[in-house]
Backbone as CSV, one residue per row, in Angstrom:
resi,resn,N_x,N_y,N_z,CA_x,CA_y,CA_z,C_x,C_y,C_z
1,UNK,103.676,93.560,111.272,103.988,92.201,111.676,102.711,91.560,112.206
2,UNK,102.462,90.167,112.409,101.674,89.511,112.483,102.075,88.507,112.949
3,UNK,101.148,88.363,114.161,101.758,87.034,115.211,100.760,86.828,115.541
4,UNK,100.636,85.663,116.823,99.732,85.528,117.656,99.443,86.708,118.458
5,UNK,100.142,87.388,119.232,99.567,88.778,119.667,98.508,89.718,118.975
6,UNK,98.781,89.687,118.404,98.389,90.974,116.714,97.525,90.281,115.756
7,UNK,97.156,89.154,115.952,96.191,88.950,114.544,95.367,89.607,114.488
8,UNK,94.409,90.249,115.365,93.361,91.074,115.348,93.825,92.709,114.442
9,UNK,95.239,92.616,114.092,95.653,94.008,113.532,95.485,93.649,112.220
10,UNK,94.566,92.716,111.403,94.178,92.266,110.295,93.341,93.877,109.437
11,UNK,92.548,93.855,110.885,91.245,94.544,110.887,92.282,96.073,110.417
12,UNK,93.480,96.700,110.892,93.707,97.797,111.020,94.868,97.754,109.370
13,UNK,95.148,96.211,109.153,96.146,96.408,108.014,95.342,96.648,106.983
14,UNK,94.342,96.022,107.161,93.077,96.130,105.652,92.963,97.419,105.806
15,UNK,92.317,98.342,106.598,92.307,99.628,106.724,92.920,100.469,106.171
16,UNK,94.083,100.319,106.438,95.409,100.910,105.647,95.334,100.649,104.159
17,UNK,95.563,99.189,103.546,95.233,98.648,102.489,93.935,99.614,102.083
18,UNK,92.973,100.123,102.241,91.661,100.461,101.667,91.844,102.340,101.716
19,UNK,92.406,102.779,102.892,93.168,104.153,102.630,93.883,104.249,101.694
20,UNK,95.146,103.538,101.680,96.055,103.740,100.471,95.455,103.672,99.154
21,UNK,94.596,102.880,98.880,94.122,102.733,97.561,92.794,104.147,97.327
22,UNK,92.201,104.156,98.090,91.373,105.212,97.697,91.426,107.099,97.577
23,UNK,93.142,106.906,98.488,93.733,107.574,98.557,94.522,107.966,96.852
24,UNK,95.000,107.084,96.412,95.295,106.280,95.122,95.068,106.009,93.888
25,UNK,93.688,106.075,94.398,92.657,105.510,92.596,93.144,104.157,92.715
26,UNK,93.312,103.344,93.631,93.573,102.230,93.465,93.213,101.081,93.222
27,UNK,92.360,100.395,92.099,91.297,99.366,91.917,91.701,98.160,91.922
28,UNK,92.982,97.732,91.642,93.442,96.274,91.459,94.759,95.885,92.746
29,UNK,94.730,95.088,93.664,95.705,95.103,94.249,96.267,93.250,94.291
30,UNK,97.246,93.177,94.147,97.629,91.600,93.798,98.532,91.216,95.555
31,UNK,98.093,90.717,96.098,98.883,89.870,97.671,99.859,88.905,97.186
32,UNK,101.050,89.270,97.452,102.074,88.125,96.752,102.971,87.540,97.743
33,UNK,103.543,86.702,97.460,104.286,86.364,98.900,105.329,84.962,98.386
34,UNK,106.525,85.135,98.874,107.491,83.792,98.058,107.659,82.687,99.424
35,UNK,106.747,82.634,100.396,106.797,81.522,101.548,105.422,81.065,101.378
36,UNK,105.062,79.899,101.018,103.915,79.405,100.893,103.446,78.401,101.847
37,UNK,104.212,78.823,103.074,104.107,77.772,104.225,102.075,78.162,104.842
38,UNK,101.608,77.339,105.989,100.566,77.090,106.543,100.335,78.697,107.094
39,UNK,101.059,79.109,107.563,101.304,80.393,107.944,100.932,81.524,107.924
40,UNK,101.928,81.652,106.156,101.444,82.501,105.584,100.047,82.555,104.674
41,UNK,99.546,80.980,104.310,98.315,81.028,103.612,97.363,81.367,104.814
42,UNK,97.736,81.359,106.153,96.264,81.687,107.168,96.449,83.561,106.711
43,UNK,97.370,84.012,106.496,96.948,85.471,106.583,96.813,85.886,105.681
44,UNK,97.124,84.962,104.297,96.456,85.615,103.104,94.845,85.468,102.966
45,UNK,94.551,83.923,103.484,93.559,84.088,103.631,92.198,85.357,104.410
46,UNK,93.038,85.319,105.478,92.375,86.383,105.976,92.440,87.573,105.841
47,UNK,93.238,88.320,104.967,92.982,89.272,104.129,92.364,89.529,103.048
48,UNK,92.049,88.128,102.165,91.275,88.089,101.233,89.618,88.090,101.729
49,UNK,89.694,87.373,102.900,87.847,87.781,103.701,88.105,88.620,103.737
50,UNK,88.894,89.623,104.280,88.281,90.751,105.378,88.540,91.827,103.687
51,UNK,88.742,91.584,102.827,89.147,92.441,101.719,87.801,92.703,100.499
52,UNK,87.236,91.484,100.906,86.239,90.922,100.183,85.041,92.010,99.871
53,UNK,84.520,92.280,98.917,83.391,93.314,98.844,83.503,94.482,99.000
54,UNK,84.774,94.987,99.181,85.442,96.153,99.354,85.969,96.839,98.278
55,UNK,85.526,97.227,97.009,85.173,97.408,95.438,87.060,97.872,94.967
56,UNK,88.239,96.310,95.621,89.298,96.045,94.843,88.738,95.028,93.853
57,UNK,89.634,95.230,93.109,89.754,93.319,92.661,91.793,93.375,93.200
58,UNK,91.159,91.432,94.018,91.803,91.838,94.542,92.498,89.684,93.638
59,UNK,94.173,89.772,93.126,94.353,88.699,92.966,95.451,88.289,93.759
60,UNK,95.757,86.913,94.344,96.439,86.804,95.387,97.294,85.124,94.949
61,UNK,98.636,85.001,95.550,99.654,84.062,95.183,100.381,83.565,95.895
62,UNK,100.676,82.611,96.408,102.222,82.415,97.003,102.827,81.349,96.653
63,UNK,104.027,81.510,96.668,105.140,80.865,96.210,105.905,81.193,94.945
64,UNK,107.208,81.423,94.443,107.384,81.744,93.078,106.703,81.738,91.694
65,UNK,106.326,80.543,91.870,105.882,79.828,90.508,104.485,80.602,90.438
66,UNK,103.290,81.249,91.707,102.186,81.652,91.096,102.278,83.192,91.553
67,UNK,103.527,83.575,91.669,103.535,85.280,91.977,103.388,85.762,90.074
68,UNK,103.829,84.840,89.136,103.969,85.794,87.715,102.124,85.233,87.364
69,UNK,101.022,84.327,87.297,100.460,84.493,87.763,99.390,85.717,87.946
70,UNK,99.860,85.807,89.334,99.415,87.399,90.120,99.608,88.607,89.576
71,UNK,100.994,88.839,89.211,101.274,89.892,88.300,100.435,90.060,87.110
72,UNK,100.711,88.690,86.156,99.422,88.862,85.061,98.107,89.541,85.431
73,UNK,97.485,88.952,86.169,96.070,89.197,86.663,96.352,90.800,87.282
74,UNK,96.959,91.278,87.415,96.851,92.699,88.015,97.229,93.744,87.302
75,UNK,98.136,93.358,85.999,98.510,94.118,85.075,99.103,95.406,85.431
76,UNK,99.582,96.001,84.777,99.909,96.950,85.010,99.378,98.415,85.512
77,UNK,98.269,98.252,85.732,97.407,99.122,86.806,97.343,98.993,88.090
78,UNK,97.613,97.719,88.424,97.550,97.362,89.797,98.917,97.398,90.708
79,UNK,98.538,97.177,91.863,99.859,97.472,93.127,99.845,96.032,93.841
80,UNK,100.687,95.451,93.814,101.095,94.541,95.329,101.692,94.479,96.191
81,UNK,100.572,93.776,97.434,101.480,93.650,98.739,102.291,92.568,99.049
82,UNK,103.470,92.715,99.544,104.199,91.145,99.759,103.701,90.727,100.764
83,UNK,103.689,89.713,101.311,103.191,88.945,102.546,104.658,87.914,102.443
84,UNK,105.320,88.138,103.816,106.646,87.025,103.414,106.773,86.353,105.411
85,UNK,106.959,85.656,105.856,107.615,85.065,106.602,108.626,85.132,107.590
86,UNK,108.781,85.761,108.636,109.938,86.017,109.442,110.354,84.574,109.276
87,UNK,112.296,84.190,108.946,112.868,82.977,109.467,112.002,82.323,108.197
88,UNK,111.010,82.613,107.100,110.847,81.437,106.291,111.111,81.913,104.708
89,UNK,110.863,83.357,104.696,111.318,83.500,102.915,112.418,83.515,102.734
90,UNK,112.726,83.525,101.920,114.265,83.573,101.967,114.764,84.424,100.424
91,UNK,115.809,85.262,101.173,116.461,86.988,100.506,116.363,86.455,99.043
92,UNK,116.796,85.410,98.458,117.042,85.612,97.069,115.794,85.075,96.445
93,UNK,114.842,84.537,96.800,113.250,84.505,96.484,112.769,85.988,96.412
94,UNK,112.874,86.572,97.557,112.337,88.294,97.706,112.992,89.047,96.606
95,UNK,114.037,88.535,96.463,115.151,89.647,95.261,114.514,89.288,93.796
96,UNK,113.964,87.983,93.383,113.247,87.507,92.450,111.920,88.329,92.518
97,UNK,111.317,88.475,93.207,109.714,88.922,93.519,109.543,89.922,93.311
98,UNK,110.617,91.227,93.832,110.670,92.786,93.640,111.498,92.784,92.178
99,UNK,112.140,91.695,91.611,112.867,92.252,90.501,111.815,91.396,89.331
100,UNK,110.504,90.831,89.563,109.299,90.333,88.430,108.362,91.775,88.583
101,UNK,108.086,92.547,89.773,107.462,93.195,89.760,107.822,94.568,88.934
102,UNK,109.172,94.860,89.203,109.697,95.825,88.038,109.725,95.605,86.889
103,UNK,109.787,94.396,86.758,109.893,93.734,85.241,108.675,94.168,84.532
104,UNK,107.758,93.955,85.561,106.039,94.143,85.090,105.664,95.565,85.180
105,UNK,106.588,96.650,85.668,106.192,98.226,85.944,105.126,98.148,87.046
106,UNK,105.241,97.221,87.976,104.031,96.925,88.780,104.602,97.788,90.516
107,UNK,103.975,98.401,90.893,104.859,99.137,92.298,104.034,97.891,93.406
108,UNK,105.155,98.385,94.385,104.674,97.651,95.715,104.338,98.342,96.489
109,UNK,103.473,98.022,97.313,102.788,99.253,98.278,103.663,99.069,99.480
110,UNK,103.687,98.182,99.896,104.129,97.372,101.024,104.322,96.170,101.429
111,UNK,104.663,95.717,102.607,105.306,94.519,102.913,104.268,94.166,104.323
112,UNK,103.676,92.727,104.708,103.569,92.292,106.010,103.805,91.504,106.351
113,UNK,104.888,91.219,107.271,105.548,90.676,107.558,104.881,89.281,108.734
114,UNK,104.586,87.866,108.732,104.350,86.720,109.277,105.004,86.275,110.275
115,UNK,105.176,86.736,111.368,105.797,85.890,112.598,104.901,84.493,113.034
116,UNK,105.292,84.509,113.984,104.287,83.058,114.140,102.916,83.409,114.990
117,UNK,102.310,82.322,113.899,100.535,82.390,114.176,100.246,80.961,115.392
């Protein structure tokens, strides 16, 4: 989760993000997310700095319409993370998002979850 308390746990989610994958063989990772509020673009953003130069490729989306998109660009080698919204995504967007990603044979690593920034 990610709030005002915790933004500094950016530093420890990328971490994780960069374990899992190398842990992995993991080269392509796609950030997807179906709330495209102010919010959630501050923490995609800041996962895409702090992700930066860190030998992913890394492609990133939010909102329905540019999660297929994301998927393209990550193909079927790659893994995504959701990034969704406490109180702003909403269940049958998420049920769309995990059921494009199967569609695509694409796994999800995980979820981080946006409280308020």
């Amino acid at each position: 989760v990610i709030n005002k308390t915790n933004v500094k746990d950016i530093d420890n989610t990328v971490q994780q993000i960069l374990a899992c994958a190398v842990a992995n063989g993991i080269h392509k990772i796609g950030l997807i997310g179906t709330d495209d509020s102010e919010k959630s673009k501050k923490v995609l953003e800041m996962l895409q700095k702090a992700l930066q130069n860190k030998k992913l490729e890394i492609s990133s989306g939010l909102g329905i319409k540019n999660i297929s998109i994301v998927l393209q660009n990550v193909g079927a080698t790659g893994q995504v993370i959701m990034i969704e919204r406490k109180n702003g995504s909403l269940y049958s967007d998420i049920e769309k998002e995990i059921a494009m990603c199967k569609k695509c044979n694409i796994d999800i690593l995980g979820n981080i979850l946006v409280d308020e920034i």
